[in-house]
N, CA, C and O atoms as a GROMACS GRO file, in nm:
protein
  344
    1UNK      N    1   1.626  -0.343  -4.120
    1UNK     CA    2   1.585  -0.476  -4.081
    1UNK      C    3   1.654  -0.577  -4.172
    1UNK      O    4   1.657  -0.561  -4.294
    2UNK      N    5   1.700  -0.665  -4.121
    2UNK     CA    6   1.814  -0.766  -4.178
    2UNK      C    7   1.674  -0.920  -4.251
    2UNK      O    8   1.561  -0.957  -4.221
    3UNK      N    9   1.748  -0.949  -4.324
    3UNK     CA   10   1.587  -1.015  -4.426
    3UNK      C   11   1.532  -1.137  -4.349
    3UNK      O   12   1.419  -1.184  -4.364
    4UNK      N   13   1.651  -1.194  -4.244
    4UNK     CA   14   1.632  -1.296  -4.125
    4UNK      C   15   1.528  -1.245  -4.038
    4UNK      O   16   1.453  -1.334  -3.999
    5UNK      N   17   1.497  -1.112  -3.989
    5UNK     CA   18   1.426  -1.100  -3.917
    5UNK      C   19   1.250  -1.078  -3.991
    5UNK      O   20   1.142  -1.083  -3.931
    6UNK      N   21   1.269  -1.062  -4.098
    6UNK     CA   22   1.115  -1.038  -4.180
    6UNK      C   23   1.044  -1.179  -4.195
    6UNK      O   24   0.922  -1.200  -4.199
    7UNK      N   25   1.157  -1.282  -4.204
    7UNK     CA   26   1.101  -1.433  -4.204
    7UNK      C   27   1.084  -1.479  -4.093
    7UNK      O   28   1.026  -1.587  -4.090
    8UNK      N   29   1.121  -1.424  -3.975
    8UNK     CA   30   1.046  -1.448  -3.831
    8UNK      C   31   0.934  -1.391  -3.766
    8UNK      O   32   0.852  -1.437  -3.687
    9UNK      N   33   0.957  -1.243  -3.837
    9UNK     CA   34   0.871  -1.212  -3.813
    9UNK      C   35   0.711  -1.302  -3.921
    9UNK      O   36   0.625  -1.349  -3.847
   10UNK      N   37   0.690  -1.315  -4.044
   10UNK     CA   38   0.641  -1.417  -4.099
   10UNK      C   39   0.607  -1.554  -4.013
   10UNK      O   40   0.497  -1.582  -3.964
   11UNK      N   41   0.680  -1.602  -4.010
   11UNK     CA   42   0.677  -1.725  -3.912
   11UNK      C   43   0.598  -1.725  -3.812
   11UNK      O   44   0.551  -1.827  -3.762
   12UNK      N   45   0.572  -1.575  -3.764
   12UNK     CA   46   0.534  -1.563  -3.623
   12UNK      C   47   0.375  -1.540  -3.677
   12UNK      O   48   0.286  -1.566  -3.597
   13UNK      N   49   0.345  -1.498  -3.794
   13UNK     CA   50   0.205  -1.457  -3.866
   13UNK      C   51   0.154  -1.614  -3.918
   13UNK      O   52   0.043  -1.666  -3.905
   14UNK      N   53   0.277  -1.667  -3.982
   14UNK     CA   54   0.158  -1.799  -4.039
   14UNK      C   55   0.111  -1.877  -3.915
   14UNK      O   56   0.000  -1.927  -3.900
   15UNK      N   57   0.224  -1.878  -3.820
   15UNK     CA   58   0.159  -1.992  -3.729
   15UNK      C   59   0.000  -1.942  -3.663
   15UNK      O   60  -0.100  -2.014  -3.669
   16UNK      N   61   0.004  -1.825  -3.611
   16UNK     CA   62  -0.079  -1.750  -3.558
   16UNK      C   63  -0.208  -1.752  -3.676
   16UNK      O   64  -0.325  -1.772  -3.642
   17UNK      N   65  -0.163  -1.725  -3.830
   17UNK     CA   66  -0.300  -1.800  -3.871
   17UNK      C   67  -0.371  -1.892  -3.853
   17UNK      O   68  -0.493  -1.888  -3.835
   18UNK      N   69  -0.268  -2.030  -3.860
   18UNK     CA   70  -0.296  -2.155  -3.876
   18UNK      C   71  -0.368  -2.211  -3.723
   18UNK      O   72  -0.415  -2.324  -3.709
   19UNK      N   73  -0.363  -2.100  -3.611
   19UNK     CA   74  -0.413  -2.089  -3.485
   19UNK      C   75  -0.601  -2.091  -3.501
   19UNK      O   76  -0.631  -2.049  -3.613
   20UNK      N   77  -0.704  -2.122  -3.431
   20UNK     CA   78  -0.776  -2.053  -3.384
   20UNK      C   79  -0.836  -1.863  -3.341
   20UNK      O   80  -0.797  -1.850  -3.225
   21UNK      N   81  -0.874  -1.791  -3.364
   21UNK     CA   82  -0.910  -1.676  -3.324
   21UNK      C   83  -0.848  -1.695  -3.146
   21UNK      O   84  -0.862  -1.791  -3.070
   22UNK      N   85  -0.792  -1.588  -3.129
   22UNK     CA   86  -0.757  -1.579  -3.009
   22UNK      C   87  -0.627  -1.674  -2.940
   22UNK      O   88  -0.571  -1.659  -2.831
   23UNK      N   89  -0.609  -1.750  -3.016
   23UNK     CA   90  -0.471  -1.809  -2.952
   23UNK      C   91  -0.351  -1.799  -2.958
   23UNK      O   92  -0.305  -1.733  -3.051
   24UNK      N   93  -0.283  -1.845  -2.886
   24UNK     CA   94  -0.151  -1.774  -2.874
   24UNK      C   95  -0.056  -1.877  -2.961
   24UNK      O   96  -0.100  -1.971  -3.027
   25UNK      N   97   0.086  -1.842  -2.948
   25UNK     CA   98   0.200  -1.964  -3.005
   25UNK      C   99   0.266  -1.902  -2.867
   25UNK      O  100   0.231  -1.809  -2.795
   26UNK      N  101   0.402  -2.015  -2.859
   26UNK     CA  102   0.507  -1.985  -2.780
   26UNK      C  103   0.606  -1.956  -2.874
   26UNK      O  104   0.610  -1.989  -2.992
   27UNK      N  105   0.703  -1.876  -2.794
   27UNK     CA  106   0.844  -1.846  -2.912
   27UNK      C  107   0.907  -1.999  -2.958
   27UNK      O  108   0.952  -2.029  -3.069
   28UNK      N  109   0.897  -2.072  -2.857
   28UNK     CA  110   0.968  -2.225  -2.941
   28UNK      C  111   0.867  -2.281  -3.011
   28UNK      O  112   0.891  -2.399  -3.037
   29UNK      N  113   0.770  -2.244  -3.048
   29UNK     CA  114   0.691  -2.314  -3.187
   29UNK      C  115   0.747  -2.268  -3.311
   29UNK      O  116   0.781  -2.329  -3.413
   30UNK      N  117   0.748  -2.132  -3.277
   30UNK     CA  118   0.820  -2.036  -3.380
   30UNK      C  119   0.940  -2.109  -3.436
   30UNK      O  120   0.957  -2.145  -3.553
   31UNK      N  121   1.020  -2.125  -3.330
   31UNK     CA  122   1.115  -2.141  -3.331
   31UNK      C  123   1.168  -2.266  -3.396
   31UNK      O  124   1.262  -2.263  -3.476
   32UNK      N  125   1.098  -2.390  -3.356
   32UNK     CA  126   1.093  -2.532  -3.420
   32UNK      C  127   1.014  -2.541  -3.559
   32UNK      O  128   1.044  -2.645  -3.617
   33UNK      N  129   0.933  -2.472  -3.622
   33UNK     CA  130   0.897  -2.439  -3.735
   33UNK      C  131   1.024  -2.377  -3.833
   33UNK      O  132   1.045  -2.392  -3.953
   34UNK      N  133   1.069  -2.330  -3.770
   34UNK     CA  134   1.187  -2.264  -3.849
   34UNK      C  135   1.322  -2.375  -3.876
   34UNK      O  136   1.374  -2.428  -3.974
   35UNK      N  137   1.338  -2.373  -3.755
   35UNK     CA  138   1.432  -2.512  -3.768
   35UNK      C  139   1.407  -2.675  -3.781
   35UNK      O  140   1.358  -2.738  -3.687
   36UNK      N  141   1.437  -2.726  -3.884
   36UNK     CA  142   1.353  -2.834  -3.881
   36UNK      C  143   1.456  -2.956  -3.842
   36UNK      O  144   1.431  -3.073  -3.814
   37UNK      N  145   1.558  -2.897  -3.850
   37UNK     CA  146   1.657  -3.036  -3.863
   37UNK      C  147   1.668  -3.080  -3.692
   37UNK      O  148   1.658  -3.011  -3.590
   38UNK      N  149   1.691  -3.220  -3.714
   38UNK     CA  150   1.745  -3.242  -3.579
   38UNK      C  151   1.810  -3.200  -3.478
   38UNK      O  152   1.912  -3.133  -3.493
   39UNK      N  153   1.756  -3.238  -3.348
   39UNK     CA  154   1.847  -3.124  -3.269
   39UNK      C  155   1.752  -3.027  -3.168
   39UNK      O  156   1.630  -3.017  -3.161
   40UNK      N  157   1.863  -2.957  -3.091
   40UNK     CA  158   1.869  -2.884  -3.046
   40UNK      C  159   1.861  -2.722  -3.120
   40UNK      O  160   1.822  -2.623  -3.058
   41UNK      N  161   1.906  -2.722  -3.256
   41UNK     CA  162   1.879  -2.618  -3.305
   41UNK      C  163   1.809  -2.504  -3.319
   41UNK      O  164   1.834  -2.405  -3.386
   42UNK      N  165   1.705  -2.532  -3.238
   42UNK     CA  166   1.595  -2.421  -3.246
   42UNK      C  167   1.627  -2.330  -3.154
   42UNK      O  168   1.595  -2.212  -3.166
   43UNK      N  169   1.703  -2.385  -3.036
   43UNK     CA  170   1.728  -2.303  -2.911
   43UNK      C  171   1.791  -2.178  -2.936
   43UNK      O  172   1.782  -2.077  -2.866
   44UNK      N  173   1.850  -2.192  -3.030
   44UNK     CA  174   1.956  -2.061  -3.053
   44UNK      C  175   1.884  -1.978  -3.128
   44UNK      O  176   1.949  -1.896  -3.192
   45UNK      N  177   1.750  -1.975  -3.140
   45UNK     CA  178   1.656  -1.912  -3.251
   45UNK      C  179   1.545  -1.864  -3.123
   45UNK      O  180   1.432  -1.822  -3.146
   46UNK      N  181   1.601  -1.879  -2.988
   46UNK     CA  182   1.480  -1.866  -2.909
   46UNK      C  183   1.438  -1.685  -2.898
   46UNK      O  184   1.322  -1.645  -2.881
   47UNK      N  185   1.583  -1.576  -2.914
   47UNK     CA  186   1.602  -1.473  -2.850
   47UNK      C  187   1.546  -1.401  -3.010
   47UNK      O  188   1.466  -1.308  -3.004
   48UNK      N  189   1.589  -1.447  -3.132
   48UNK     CA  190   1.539  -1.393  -3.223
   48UNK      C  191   1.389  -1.357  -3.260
   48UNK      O  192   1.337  -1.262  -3.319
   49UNK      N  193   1.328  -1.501  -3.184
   49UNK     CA  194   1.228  -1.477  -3.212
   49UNK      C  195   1.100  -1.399  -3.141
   49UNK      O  196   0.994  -1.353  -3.184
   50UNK      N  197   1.176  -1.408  -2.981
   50UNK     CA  198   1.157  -1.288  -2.892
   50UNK      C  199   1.155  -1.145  -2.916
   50UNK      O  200   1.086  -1.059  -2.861
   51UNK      N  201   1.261  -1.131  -3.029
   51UNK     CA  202   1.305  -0.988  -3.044
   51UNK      C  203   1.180  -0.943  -3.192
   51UNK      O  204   1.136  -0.830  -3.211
   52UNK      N  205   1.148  -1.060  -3.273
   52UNK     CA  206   1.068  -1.045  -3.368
   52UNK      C  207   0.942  -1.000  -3.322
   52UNK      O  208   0.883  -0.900  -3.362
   53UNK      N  209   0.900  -1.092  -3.224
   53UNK     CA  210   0.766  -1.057  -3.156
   53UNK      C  211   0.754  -0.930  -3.093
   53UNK      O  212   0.642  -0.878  -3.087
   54UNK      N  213   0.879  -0.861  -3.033
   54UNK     CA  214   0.837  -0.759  -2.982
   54UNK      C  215   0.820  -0.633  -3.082
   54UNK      O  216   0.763  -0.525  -3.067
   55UNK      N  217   0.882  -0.682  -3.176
   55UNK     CA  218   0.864  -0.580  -3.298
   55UNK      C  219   0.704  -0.545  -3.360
   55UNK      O  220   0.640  -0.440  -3.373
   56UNK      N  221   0.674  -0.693  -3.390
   56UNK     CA  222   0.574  -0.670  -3.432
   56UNK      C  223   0.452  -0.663  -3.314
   56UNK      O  224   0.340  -0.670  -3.362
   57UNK      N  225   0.458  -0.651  -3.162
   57UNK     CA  226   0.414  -0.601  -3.075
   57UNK      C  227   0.392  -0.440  -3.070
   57UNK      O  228   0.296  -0.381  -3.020
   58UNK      N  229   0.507  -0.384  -3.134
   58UNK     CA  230   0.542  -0.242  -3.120
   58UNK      C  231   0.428  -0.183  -3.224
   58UNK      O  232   0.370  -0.075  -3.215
   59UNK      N  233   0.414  -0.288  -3.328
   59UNK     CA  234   0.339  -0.188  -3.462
   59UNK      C  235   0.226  -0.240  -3.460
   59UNK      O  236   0.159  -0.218  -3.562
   60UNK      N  237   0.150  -0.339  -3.335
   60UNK     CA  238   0.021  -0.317  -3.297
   60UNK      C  239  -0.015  -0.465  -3.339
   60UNK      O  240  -0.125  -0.512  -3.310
   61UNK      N  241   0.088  -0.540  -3.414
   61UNK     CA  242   0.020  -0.685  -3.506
   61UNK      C  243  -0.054  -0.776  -3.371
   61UNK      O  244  -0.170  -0.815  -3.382
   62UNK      N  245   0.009  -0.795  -3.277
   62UNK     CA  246   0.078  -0.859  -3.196
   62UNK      C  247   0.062  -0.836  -3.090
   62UNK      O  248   0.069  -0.714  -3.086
   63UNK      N  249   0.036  -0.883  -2.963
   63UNK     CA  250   0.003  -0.878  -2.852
   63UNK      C  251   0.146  -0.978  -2.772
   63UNK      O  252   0.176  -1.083  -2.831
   64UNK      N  253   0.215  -0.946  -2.662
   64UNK     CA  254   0.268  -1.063  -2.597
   64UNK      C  255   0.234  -1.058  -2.425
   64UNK      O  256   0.242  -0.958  -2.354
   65UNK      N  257   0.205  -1.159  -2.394
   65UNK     CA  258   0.137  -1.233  -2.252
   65UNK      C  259   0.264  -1.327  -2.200
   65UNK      O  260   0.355  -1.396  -2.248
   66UNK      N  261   0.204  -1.277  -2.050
   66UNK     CA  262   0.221  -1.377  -1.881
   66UNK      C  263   0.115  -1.449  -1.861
   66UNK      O  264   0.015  -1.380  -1.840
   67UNK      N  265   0.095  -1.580  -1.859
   67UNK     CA  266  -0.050  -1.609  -1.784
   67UNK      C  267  -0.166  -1.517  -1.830
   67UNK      O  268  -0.263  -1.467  -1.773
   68UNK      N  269  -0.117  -1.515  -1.965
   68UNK     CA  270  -0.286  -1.454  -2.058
   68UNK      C  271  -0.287  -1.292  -2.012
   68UNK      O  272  -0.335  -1.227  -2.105
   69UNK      N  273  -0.260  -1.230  -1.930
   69UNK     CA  274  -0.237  -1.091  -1.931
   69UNK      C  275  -0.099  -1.012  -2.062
   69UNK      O  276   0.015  -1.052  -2.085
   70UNK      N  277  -0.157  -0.923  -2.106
   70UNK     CA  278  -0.073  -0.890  -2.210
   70UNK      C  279   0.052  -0.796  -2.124
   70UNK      O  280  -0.004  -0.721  -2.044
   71UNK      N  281   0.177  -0.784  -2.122
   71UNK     CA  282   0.305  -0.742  -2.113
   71UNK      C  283   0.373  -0.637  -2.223
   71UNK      O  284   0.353  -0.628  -2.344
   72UNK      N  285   0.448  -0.570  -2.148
   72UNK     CA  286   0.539  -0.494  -2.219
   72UNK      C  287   0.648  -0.597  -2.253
   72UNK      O  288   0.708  -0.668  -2.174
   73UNK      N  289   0.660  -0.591  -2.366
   73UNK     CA  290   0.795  -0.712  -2.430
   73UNK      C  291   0.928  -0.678  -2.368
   73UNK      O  292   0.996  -0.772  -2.326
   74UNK      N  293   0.976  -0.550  -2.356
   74UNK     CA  294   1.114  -0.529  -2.288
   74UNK      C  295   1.110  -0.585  -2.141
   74UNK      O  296   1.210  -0.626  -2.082
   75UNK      N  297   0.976  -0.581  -2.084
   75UNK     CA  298   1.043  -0.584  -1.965
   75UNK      C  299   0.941  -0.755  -1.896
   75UNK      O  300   0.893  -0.783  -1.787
   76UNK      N  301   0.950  -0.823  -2.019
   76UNK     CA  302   0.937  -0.973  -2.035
   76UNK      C  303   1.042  -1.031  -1.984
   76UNK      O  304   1.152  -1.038  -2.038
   77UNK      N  305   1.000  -1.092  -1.838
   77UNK     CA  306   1.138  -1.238  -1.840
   77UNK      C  307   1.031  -1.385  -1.791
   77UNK      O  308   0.926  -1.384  -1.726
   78UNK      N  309   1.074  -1.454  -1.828
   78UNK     CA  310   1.062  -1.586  -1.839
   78UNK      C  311   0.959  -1.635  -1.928
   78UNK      O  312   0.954  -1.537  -2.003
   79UNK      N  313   0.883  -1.707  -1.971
   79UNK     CA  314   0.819  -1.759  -2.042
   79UNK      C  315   0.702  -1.646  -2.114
   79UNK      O  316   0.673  -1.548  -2.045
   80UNK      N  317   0.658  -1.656  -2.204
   80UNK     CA  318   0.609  -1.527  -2.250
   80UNK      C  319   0.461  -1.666  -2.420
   80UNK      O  320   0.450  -1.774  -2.477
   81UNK      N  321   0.431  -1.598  -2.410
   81UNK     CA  322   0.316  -1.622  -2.559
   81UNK      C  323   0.279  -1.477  -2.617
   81UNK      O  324   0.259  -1.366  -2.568
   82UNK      N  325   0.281  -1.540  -2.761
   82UNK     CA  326   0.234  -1.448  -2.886
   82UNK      C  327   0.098  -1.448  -2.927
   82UNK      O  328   0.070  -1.567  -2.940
   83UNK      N  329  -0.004  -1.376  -2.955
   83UNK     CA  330  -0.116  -1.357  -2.975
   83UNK      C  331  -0.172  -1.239  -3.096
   83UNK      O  332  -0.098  -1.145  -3.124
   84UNK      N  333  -0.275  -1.250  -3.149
   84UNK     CA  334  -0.288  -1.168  -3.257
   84UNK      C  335  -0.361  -1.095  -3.109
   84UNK      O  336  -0.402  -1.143  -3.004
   85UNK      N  337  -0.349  -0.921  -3.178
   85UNK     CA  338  -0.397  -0.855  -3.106
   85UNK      C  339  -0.557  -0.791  -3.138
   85UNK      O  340  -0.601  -0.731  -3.236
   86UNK      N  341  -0.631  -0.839  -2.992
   86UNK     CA  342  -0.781  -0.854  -3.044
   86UNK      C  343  -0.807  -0.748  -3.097
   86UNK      O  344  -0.918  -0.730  -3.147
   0.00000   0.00000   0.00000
């Protein structure tokens, strides 16, 4: 694991603290937390942070959802949310 992905994956834990019990983030919260500077910048941080979430999906942290039903992350397309897993 490359040390970029441990700080997303992170990223993906504080926000989710700083959440309510039970709520989700989107990958571009993640994503705009990370990047702060002006811009468009975050966009290119969208797939990383997709790929973070599914990681920590895999080792149980993590839950990822369609319309509040939880999903298999690989076979996620279009809009997706992160959730601590109840």
């Amino acid at each position: 694991m490359r040390a970029g992905d441990r700080s997303l994956e992170d990223a993906i834990l504080d926000l989710l603290d700083r959440r309510a019990p039970g709520a989700s983030v989107c990958p571009s919260d993640v994503a705009r937390a990370i990047e702060r500077s002006p811009g468009e910048g975050w966009r290119e941080l969208m797939e990383p942070v997709r790929r973070a979430a599914a990681r920590l999906a895999a080792e149980g942290r993590v839950e990822i959802t369609q319309h509040g039903t939880p999903v298999d992350p690989a076979g996620a397309r279009g809009p997706i949310r992160i959730r601590r897993t109840p």
